[in-house]
N, C-alpha and C positions, 0 to 999 in steps of 0.2 A: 157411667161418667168416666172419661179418660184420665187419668193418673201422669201427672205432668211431676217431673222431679226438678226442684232447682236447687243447683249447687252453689254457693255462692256464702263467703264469710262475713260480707256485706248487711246488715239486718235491713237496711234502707233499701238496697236491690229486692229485700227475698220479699218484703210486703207491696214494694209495686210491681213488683211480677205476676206476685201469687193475686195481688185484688184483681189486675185485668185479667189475669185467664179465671176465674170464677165467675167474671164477668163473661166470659166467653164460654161459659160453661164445663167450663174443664175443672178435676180435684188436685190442686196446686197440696206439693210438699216440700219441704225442702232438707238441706242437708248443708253444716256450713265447716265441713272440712270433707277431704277426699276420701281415709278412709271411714266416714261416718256414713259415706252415700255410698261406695260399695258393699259397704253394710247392707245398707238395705235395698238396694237391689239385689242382691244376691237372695234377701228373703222373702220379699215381693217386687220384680219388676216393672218398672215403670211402662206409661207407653212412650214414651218422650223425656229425654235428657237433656237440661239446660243448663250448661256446664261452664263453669269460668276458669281461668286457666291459671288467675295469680291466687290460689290456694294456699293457706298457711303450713299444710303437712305434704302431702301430696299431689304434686303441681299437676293439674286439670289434663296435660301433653298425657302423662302417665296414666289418669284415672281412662281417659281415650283409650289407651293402648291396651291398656288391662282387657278392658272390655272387651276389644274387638279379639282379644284372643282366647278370651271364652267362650266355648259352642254356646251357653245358657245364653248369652248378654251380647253377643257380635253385632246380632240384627236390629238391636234398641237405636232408633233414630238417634242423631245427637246436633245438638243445635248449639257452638261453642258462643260463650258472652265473655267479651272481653277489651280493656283497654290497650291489647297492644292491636296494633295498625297495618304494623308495615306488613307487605307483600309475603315476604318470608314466612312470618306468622299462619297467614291466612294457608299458605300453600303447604307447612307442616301438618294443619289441621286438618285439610282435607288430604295429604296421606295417611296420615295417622286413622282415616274412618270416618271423620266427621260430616255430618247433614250438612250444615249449615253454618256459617259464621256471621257474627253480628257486633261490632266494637262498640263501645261505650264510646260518650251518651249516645245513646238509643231511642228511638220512639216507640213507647210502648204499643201502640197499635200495628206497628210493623211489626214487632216483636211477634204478637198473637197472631198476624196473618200468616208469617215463616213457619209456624205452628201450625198453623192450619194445615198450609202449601203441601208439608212435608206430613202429615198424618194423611192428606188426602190422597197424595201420591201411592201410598205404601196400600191404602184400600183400593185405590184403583188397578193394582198392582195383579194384572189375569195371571190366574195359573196355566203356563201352558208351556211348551218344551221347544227350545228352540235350536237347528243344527247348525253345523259348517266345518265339513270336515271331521274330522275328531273330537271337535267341540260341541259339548251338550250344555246348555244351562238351561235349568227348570225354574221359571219365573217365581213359582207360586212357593217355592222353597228359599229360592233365593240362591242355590245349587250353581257351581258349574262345575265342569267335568270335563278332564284332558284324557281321551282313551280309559274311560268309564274309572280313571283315576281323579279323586275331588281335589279343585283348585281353590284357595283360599283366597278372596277378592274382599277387597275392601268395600263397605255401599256404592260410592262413588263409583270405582273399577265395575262393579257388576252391573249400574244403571248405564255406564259408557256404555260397557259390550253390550248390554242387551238394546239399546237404542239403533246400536249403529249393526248388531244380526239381525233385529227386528226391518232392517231398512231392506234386507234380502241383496243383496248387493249395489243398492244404490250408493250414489255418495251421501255425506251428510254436510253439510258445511260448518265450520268453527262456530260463526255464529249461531247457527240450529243444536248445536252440541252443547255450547255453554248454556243455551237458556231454556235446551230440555234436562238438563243435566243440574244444574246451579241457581237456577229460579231465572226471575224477575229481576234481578240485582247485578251488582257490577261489581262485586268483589271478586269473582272469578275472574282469570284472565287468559291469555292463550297460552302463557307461559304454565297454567295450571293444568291446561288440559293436554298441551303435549308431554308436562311430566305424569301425568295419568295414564296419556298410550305407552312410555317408554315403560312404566313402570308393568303395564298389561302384557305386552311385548317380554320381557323379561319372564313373566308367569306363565304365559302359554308355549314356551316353550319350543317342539318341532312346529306348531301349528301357528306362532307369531309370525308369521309370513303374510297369512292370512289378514294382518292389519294392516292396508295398506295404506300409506299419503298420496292423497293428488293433490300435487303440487299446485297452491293458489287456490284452492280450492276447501276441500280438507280430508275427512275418511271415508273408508269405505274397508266392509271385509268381504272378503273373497269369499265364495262358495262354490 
């Protein structure tokens, strides 16, 4: 049974969270300050983090960031709940490493399927090796590699690149990007996914050339 963690100081969030995913078959825990849930993830990982950002100690932005800069915890899904809205929000979360965003109120049965989406993804996820150039990313690790040097990519950044190397140099279009990349949903926007290439572009380095825009269109990487 998967190990769903929710974060949240709310006791009213943590019991209608946890009773639908029990109902969906998952072992709901929860944790209702930030550093009480790096606590225990650090001692047993979750497979899924459901994380809220207006925390009373350590604001949700931060417990993200931790994570994703720990080898142990980088690769733990993370699915942000939260009352703030605006654009902004949504677009720090998903630099900062984030799965998923979902603002309050919520429908709990979307909730569990975002859950689902993104644990099914991560199984579906082949192991297999994929090039261009000097760049190597290993699916099944979750790996990339700039001249057999390892590049640090965020979820998001490393599901972009491997979508759009997997396409072998085709184009991809914005809209095939955002909703192989960002689900079903509409939270993502273009403004999201061009500060995702700018910010990839900036990591790779000699080899960000390699990402290229067609104008009107949208990416494609060179091989």
């Amino acid at each position: 049974m998967e190990k769903i963690l929710i974060v949240d100081d709310d006791a009213d969030i943590q019991r209608l969270v946890s009773y639908n995913l029990q109902l969906a078959g998952f072992q709901p825990q929860v944790a209702g300050t930030g550093r009480s849930a790096l606590e225990m993830i650090a001692t047993k990982p979750p497979e899924l983090i459901i994380l809220d950002l207006m925390l009373p100690d350590v604001d949700g932005n931060e417990v993200c960031r931790t994570l994703r800069q720990n080898e142990e915890t980088r690769r733990i899904p993370i699915l942000m709940l939260t009352a703030r809205s605006e654009e902004i929000d949504r677009v720090l979360g998903f630099e900062l490493g984030a799965d998923d965003y979902v603002t309050k109120p919520f429908s709990p049965r979307e909730l569990v399927l975002r859950v689902k989406s993104i644990l099914r993804r991560g199984k579906a996820e082949q192991a297999s090796t994929l090039h261009a150039g000097a760049l190597k990313l290993e699916t099944g690790k979750r790996q990339c590699y700039l001249e057999a040097r390892p590049v640090v990519l965020t979820p998001k950044e490393f599901d972009l690149l491997s979508e759009l190397m997997k396409a072998a140099g085709n184009v991809l279009t914005r809209q095939e990007l955002l909703e192989r990349i960002w689900g079903y949903h509409g939270d993502a926007t273009s403004r999201t996914l061009d500060t995702h290439i700018r910010r990839l572009r900036e990591k790779l380095g000699g080899e960000a050339y390699r990402l290229e825009t067609v104008r009107g269109i949208g990416f494609r990487v060179a091989t």
